[in-house]
C-alpha positions as CSV (number, residue, x, y, z in Angstrom):
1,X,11.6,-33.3,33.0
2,X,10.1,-31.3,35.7
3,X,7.2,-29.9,36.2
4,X,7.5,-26.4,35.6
5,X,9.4,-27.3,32.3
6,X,6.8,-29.3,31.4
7,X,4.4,-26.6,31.8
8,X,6.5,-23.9,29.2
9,X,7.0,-26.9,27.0
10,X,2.9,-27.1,26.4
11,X,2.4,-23.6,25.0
12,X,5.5,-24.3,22.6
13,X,4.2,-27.8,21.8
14,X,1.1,-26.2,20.8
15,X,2.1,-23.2,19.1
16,X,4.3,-25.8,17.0
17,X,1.3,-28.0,16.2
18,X,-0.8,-24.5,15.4
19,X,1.9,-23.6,12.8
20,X,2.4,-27.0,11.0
21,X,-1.4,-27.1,10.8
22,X,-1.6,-23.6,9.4
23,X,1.3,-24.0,7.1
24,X,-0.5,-27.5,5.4
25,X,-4.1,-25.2,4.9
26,X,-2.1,-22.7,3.2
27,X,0.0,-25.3,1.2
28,X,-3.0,-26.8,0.2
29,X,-4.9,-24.1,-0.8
30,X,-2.4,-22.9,-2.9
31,X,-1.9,-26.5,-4.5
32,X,-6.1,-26.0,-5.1
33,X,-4.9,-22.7,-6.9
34,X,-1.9,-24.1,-9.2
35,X,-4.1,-27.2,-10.1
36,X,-6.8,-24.4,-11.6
37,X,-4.3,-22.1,-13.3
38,X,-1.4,-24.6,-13.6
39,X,2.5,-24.2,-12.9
40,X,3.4,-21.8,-15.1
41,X,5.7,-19.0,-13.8
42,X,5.5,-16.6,-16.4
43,X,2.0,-16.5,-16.9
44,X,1.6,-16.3,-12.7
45,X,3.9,-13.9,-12.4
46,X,3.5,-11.3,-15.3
47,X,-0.5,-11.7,-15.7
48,X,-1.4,-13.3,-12.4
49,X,0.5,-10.4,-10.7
50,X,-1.4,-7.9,-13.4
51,X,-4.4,-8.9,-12.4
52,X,-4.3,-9.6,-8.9
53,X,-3.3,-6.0,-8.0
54,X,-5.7,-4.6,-9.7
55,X,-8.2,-6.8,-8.3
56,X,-6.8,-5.4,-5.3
57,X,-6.4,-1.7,-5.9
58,X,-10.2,-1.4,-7.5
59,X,-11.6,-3.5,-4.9
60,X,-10.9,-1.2,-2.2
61,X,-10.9,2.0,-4.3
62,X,-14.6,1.4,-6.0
63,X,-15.5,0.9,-1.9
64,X,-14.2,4.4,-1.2
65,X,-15.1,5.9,-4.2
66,X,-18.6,4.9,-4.1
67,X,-18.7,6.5,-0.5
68,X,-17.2,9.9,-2.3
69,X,-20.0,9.5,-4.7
70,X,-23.3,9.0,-2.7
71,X,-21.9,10.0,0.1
72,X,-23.3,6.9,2.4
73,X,-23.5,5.7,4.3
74,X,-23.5,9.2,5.8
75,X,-21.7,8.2,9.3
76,X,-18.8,8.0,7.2
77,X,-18.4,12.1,6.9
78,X,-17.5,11.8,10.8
79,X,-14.3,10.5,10.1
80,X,-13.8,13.7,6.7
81,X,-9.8,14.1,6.8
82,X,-10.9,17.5,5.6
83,X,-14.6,18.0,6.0
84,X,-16.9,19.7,3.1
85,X,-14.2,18.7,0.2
86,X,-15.5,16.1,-2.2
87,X,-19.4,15.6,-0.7
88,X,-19.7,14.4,-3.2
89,X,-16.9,14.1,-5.5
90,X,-16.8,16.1,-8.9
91,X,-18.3,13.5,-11.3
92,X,-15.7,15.2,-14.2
93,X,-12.5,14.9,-12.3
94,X,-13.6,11.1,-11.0
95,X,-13.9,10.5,-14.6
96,X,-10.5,11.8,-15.6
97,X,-8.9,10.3,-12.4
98,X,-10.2,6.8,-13.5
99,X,-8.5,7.2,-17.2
100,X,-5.7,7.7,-16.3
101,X,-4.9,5.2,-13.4
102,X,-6.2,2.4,-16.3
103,X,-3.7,3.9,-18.4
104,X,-0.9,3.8,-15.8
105,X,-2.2,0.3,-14.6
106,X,-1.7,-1.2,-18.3
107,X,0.9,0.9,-19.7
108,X,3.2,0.7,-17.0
109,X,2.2,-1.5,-14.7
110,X,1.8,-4.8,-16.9
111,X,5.4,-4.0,-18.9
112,X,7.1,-3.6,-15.8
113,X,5.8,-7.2,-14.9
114,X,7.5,-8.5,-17.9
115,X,11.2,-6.7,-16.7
116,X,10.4,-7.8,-13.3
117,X,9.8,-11.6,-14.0
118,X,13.2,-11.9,-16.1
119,X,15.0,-9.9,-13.6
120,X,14.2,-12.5,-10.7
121,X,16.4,-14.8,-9.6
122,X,16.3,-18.4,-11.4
123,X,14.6,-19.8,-8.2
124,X,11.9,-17.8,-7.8
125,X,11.1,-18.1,-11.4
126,X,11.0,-21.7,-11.6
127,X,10.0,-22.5,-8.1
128,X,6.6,-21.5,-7.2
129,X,4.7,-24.7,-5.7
130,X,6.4,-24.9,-2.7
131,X,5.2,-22.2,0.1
132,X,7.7,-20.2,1.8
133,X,8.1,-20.7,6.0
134,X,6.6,-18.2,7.6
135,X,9.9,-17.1,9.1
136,X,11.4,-16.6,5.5
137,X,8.0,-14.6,4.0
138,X,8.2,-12.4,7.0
139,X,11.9,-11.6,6.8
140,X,11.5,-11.0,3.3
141,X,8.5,-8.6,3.9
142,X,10.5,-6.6,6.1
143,X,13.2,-6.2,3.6
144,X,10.6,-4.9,1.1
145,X,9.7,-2.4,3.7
146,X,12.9,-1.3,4.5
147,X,14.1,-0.8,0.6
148,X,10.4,0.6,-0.2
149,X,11.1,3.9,2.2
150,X,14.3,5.2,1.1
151,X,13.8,4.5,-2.3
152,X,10.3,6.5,-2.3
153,X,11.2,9.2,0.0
154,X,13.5,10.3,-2.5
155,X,12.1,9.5,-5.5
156,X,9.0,11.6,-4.3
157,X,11.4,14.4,-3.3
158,X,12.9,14.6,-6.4
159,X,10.0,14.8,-8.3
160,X,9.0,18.1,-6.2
161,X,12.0,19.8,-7.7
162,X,12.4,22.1,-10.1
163,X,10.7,21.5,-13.4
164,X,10.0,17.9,-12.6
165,X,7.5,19.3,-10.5
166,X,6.1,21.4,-13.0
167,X,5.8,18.0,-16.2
168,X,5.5,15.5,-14.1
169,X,4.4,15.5,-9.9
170,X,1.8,18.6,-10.3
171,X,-0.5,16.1,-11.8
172,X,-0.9,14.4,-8.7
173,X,-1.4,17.2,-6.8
174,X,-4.3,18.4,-8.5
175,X,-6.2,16.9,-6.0
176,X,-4.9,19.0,-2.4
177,X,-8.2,17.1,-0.8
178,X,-7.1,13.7,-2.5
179,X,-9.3,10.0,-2.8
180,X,-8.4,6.3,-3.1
181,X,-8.3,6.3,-6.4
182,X,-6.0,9.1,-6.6
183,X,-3.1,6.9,-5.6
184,X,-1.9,6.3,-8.7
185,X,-3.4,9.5,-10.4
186,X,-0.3,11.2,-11.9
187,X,2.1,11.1,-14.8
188,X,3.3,7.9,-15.9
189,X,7.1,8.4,-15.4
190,X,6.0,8.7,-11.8
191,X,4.1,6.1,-11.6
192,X,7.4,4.0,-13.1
193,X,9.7,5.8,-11.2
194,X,8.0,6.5,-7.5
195,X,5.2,4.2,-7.3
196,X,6.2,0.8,-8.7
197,X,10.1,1.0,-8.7
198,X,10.3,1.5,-4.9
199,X,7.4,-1.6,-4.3
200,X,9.3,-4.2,-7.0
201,X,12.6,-4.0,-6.2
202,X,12.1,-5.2,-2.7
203,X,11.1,-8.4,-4.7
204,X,13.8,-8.6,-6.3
205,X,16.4,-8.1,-4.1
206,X,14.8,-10.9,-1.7
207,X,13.7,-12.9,-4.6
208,X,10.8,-13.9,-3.0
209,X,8.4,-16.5,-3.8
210,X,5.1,-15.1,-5.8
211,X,2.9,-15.7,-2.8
212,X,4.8,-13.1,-0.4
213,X,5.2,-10.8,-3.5
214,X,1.6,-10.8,-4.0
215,X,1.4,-10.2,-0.1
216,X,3.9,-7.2,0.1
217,X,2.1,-5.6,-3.4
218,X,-1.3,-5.9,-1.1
219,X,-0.3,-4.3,1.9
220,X,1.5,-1.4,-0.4
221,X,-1.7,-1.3,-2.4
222,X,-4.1,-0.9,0.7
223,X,-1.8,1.7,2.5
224,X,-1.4,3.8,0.1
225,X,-4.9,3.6,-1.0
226,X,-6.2,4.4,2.8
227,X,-4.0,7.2,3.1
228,X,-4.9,9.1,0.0
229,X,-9.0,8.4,0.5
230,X,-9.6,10.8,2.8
231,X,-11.1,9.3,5.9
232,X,-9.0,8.7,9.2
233,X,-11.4,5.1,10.3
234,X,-10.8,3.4,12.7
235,X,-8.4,-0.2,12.6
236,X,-6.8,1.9,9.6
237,X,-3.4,3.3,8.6
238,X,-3.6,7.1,9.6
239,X,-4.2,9.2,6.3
240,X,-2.9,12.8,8.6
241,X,0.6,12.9,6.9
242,X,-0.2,12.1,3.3
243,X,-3.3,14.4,3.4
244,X,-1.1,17.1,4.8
245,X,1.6,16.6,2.4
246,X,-1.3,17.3,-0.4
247,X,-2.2,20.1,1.7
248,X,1.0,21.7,1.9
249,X,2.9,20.3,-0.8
250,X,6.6,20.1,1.3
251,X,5.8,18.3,4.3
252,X,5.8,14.5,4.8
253,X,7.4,12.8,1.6
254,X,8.0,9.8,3.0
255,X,5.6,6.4,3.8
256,X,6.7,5.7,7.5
257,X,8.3,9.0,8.7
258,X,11.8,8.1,9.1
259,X,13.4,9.6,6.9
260,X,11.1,13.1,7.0
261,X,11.7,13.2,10.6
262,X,16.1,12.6,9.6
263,X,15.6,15.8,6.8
264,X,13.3,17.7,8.8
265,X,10.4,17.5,6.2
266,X,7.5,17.2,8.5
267,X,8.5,20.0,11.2
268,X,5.4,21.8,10.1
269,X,3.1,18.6,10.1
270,X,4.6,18.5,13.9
271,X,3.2,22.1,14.5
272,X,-0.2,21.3,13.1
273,X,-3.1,20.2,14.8
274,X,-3.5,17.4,12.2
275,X,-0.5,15.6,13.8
276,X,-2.3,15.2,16.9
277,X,-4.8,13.4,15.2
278,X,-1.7,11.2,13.7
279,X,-2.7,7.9,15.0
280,X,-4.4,4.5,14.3
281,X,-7.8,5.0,15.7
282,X,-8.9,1.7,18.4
283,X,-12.0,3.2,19.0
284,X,-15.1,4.4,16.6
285,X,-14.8,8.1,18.4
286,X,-13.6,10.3,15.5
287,X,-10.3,11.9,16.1
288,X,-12.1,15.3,15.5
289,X,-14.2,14.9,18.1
290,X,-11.2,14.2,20.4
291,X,-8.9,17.0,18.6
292,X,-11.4,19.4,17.3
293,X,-10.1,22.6,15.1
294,X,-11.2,24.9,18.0
């Protein structure tokens, strides 16, 4: 072999090594996990699922909505979406906002588990010990993505029409300046239909293994739970199109943009001065300070 061969052969070699290594933590840390709860598919997936999410979704939300509340720590208001709204958070509407994302959370959310596990193919319901490749889970991640933004954009369209609108989607919009924990604020047919239809069937269609499930359900989780609290920080999916959509009501349905920019639904969020402000933030400079409303 020659020497320059040799030379792109050691960064490969070692990546190689790095992944095998990585792959055998994970492996064995999951093995660590199974030997606590024990292999038991149903239970995993139905409760563990349950429970991880919302481990997930409060988490993060009681973070944010303990910021809403005391408003600290005060540098915080720097990076206000819309500054002055909710400083602090009504202590009535919280209250109501909390009730009924429980009620969505065990209503819907733990049934759905039970049509979701028996749904799955045979393989990912019996085969659970043995991690994916890292190839495979991030394939299978992608596919999520991909099924999750059609299937929302419209879902979340449909529900501003007409008189679904009216029963239904006006719930969520009670809140035009919205919080985390708003994310799954709204009627329960919505939360069925818009929120965890578009997420699960993704899983299904890959029939991935539980682990990259529960890794899909908490990047879904986080997102939307960044882009409804209210605060543009930095390192952090930009909130600017959802905010604007609770704004404006008709602008910006979808999660990546896609498909509003195929329709033409966010031609006014393209006008505004929030879409210059659109963007993950790599520094800890406010986007207001760099696109003020002046």
């Amino acid at each position: 072999m020659s020497l320059t061969a040799e030379l792109f052969d050691l960064p490969a070699h070692q990546f190689r090594v790095f992944w095998d290594a990585s792959g055998s933590l994970w492996q064995s840390l999951w093995d660590r996990l199974l030997d606590l709860t024990g292999d038991n598919p149903p239970l995993l997936w139905i409760v563990g699922t349950w429970v991880y999410t919302s481990v997930v979704y409060w988490s993060i939300g009681t973070l944010y909505t303990l910021a809403d509340v005391t408003g600290r720590p005060a540098f915080l208001r720097r990076y206000k979406v819309q500054p002055g709204t909710n400083e602090p958070v009504e202590p009535g509407r919280l209250r109501a906002a909390i009730r009924q994302v429980l009620l969505n959370q065990l209503a819907i959310g733990l049934p759905l588990m039970f049509g979701v596990y028996w749904l799955l193919p045979v393989q990912s319901r019996t085969q659970i010990r043995q991690l994916p490749t890292f190839l495979t889970g991030l394939w299978q991640l992608a596919v999520c993505v991909l099924i999750e933004e059609p299937l929302f954009y419209y879902s979340h369209r449909l529900l501003h029409h007409g008189r679904l609108y009216r029963f239904i989607h006006k719930r969520h919009h009670e809140w035009t300046a919205p919080i985390a924990i708003t994310a799954i604020y709204c009627h329960p047919v919505e939360h069925a239909l818009s929120n965890l239809l578009p997420v699960t069937i993704g899983v299904l269609a890959t029939g991935c293994h539980i682990s990259v499930a529960w890794l899909w359900f908490t990047v879904a989780i986080s997102n939307t739970l960044h882009v409804h609290s209210g605060y543009h920080l930095p390192f952090l999916p930009s909130p600017e199109q959802h905010d604007f959509h609770h704004l404006k009501f008709n602008q910006c349905y979808g999660v990546l943009g896609v498909l509003d920019w195929l329709h033409g639904t966010n031609d006014l969020f393209y006008r505004s001065k929030q879409s210059k402000r659109d963007y993950i933030l790599t520094t800890l400079e406010p986007v207001r300070q760099t696109y003020p409303d002046s």
